[in-house]
C-alpha positions in Angstrom: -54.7 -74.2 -117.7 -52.8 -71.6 -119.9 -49.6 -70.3 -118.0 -48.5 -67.7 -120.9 -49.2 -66.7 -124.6 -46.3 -65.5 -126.8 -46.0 -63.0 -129.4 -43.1 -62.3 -131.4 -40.8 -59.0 -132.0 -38.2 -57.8 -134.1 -37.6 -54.9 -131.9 -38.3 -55.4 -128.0 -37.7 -51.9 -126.9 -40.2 -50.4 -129.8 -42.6 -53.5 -128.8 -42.5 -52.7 -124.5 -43.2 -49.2 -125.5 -46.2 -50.2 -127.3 -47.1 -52.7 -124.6 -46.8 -51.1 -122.2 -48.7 -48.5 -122.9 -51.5 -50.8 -124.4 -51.6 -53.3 -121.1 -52.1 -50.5 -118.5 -55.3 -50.2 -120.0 -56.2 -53.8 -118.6 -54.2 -52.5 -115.7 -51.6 -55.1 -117.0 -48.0 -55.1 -115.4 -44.4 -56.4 -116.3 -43.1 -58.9 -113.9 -40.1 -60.0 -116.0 -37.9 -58.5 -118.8 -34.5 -59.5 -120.4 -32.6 -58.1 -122.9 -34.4 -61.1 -125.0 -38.5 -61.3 -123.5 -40.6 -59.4 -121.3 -43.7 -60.8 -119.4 -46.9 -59.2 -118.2 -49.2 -60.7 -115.7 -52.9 -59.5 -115.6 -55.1 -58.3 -112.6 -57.3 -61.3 -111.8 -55.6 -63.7 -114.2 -53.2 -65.9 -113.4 -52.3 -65.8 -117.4 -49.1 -63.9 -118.7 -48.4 -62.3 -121.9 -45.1 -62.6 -123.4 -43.4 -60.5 -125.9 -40.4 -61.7 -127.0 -37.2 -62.0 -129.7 -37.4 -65.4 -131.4 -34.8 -67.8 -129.2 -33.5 -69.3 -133.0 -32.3 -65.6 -134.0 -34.7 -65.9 -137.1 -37.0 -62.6 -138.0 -40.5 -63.0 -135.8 -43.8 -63.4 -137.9 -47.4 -63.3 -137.3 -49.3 -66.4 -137.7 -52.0 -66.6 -140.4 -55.0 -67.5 -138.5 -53.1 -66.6 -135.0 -55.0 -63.8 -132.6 -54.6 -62.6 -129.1 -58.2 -61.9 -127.7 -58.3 -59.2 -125.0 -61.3 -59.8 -122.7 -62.6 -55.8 -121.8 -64.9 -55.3 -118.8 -67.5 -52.7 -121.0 -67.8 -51.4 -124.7 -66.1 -48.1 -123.5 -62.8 -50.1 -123.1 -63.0 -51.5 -126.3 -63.1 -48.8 -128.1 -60.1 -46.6 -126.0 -57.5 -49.9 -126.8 -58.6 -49.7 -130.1 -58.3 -46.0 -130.3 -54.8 -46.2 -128.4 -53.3 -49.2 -130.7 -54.1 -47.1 -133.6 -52.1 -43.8 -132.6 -49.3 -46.3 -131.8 -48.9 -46.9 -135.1 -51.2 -50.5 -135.2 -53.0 -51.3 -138.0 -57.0 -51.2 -138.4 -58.2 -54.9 -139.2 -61.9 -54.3 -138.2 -63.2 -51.0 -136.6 -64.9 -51.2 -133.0 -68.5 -52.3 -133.4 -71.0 -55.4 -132.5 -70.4 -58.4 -134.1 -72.7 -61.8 -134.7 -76.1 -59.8 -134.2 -75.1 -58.2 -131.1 -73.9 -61.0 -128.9 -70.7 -59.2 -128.6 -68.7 -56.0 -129.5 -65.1 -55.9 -130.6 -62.8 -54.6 -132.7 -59.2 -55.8 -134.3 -55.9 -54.8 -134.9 -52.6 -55.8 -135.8 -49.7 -54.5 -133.5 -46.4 -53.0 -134.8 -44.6 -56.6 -135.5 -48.1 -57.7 -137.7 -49.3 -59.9 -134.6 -53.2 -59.9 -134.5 -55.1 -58.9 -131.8 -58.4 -58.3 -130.4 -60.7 -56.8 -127.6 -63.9 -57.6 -126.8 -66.8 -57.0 -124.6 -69.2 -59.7 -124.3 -72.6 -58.9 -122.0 -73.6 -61.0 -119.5 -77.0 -62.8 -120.4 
């Protein structure tokens, strides 16, 4: 079992802003914050999200190959995170749409420290 995924920041206060405004979407909530990490917990997840300052002092980067995947309930949902990361300032990395002949639609973006992300809506079959 996964207890929490981590992303890294350069500038918390800039990254809760974005987060925050991002998560409520997946009616996402903080449940911890520090002056170094924050952590969100999920609805129906027992799986946190943490954004935080690098504990050895050294500047955060994105991995190459590394992605968050954000589950959505419905295609509508998809598109309004993607639409939403973008006006905060994220950067396109694949425009909402169905991938892999329909099985699933997603679209990706990288968020203001150059961490990858996605959301996704997969139909039940």
């Amino acid at each position: 079992m996964i207890s929490h995924l981590t992303l890294g920041t350069n500038n918390l206060e800039l990254a809760i802003k974005y987060y925050d405004q991002l998560l409520k979407l997946f009616d996402a909530k903080q449940i911890a914050k520090t002056d170094q990490v924050v952590f969100y917990a999920f609805a129906n997840s027992s799986t946190k999200l943490a954004i935080t300052k690098p504990h050895n002092g050294d500047i955060a980067t994105s991995g190459n190959g590394t992605m968050l995947a954000l589950k959505a309930p419905n295609e509508q949902l998809v598109q309004a995170v993607y639409t939403l990361a973008i006006s905060l300032g994220s950067i396109c990395e694949g425009q909402p749409g169905p991938r892999d002949n329909g099985a699933y639609t997603a679209a990706y973006f990288r968020d203001l420290d150059g961490n990858k992300l996605a959301v996704f809506y997969r139909p039940n079959k």
